[in-house]
N, C-alpha and C positions, 0 to 999 in steps of 0.2 A: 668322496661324495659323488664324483662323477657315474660311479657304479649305481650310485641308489638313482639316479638320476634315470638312467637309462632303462628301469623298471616299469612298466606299463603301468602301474598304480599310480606310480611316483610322477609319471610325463601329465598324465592325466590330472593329479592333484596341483602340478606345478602350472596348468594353463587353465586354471579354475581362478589361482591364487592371483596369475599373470593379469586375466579378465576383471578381478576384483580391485588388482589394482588401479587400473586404467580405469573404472567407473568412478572409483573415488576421487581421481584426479578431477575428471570430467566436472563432476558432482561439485567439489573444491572451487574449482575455475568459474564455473556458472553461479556459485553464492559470491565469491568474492569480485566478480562483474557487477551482480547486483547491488553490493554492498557500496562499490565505487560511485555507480549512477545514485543511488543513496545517498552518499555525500555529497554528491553537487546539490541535489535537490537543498539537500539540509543546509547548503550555504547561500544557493537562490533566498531557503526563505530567511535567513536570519537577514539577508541583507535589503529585504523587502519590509520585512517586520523594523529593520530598523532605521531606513530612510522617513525623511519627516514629511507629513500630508503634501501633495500638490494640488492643483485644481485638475479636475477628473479630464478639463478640456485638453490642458496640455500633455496627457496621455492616449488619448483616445479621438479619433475622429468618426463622427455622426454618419451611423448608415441609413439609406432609403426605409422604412417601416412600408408591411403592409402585406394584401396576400401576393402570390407573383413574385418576389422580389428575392436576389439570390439569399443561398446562406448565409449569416451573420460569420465575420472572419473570427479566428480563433486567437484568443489572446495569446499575445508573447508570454513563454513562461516564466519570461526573468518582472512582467507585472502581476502575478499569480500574488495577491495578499499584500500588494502594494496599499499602501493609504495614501486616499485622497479627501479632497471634497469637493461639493456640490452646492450649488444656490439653487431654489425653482421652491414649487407649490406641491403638496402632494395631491395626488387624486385620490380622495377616501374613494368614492365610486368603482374605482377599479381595481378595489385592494383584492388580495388575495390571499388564502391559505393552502399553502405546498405539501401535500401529503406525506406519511412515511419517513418523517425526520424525528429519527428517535434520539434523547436528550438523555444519559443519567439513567440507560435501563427504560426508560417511560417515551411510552410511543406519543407523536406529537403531531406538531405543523409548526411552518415558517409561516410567520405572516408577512408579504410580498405587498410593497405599497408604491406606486406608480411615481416620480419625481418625477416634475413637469418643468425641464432647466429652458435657456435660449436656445439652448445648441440642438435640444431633443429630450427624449424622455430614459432617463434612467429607473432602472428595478431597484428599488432597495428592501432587503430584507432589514426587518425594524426589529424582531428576534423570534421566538420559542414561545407556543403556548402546549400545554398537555390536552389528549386528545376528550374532549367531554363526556364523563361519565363511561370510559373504553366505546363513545361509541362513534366510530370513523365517518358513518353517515351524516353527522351533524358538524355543521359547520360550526366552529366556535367562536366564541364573540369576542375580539379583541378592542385594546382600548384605544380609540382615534389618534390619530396621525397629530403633530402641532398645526394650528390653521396658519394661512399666511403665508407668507414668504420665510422659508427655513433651511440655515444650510446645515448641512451634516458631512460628518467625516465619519470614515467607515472604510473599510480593506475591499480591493478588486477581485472579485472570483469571478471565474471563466463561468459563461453562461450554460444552461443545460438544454436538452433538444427532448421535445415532446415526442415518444416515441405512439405509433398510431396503439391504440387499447383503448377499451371500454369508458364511456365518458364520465367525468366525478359528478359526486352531487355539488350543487350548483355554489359557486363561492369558492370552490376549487378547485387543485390544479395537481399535475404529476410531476413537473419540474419548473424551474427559474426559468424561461423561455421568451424574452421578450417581443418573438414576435408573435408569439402569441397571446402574452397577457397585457402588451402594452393597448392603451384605449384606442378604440376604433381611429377616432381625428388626429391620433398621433402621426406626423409627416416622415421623422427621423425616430432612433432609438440609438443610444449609445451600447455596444456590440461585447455587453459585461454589465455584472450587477455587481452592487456594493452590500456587503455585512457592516452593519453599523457599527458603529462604535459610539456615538453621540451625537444629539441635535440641538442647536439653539435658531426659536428656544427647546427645553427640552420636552420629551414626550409624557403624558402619564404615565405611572406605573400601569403594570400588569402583565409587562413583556419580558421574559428570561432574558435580559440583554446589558453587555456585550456577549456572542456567543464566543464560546473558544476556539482558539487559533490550534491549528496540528505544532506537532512536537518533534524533535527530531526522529528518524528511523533510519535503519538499518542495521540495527548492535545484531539483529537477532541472525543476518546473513554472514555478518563476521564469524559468531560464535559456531552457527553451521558451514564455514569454510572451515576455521578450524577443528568443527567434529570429525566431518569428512579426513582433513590431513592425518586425526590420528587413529581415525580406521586404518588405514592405509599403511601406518607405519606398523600400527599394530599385527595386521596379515602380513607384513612383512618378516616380522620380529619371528610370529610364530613360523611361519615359514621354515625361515632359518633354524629354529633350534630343532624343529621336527627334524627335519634336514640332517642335523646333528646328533639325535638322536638314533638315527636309523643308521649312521654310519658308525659308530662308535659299537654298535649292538653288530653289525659285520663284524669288524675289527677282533671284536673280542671271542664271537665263534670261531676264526678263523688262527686266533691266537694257538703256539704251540701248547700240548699236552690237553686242549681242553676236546682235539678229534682223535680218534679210531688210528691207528698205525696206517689201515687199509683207507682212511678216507670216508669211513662210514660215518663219522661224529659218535661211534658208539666207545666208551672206555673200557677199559681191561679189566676182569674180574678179579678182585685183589686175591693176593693167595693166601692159601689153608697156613693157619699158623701150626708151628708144629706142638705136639700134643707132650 
């Protein structure tokens, strides 16, 4: 084999095969990193999903609201979908509908209703309505808040930043952003909204709600770790047997009777029988 090796065809095909392998590896390595960070995630959230409600206070401490004031800090990811709850009043006034939340295929909106607690003002998304008649421009009419004093429990998700773009039609918004949808007299805001889950007392119908919670992920980086490892084995495998083909096919030219006396590879012309 060492003969075929030394073959300029052969050097060249063998640092083709060499390159193919080492991308595969690479490739391998990089899905199954992800797959790992994957599973942490997937055990942050079961172990979020199944801790039982607190009060939102003793997770979070109230930041200054208002223009001027720094960025709102980023939730810890091990509170990502945690349950809590809340006491306070909502502000129907400054409710809001959150563009581009498509539900089930069906383009929609959050509807965002302001919790007015001691500590500050919490976002609560109260849930999903579809978008009216396809048409985005219209803000759609959701059904009020409970009056009164109401507390609700509902999962913590990391708040969203209004990136700067064209302004919505009036009553909406492009993200969860409490410093900018929280009402003007608001002093503090709590630095994360909640997805409900329930209110007492509870709300009218007419809101898609509870929404749903993400699910595990990462099968699909395993399964292309292991695509990858059997690419890999597989340019390997053929490798080899070409490898072995090509030597075995020497071998046998080179075998006696089958060349020339002289070396030519040409045979002897059999002789005239006699007559």
């Amino acid at each position: 084999m060492l003969e075929v090796l030394r073959q300029r065809r052969w050097l060249g095909f063998t640092a083709f095969v060499v390159a193919m392998l080492g991308l595969c590896i690479v490739l391998a390595n990089w899905q199954w990193h992800r797959y790992q960070l994957r599973q942490a995630e997937n055990a942050r959230l079961d172990a979020a999903l199944a801790a039982a409600p607190v009060p939102v206070d003793a997770l979070l401490e109230p930041v200054p609201a208002g223009p001027g004031q720094a960025p709102l800090p980023a939730l810890p990811p091990e509170l990502e979908w945690r349950a809590v709850t809340a006491t306070g009043t909502f502000d129907e006034a400054a409710q809001t509908a959150i563009r581009r939340r498509p539900l089930d295929g069906r383009n929609g909106y959050w509807i965002v209703t302001p919790l007015v607690t001691e500590t500050g003002t919490l976002l609560v998304n109260r849930g999903w309505v579809p978008t009216p008649e396809g048409d985005a421009s219209t803000t759609p009419v959701a059904p009020d808040p409970p009056a009164g004093t109401v507390t609700v429990t509902g999962r913590l998700r990391s708040v969203e930043v209004t990136e700067p773009t064209e302004a919505p039609p009036p009553g909406q918004a492009w993200a969860v952003d409490p410093a900018a949808l929280a009402p003007a007299s608001t002093a503090t805001v709590l630095p994360a909204y909640v997805q409900l889950e329930s209110a007492e007392p509870a709300a009218a119908e007419g809101l898609t709600s509870p929404l749903p919670v993400p699910g595990h992920q990462g099968m699909n980086n395993l399964v292309y770790t292991v695509q990858w490892l059997l690419f890999a084995l597989v340019g390997l495998v053929g490798w080899w047997r070409l490898m072995r083909q090509e030597s075995r096919g020497d071998r046998h030219l080179d075998a006696p009777g089958l060349a020339g006396e002289d070396g030519s590879g040409a045979t002897a012309a059999p002789s005239a029988r006699p007559s």
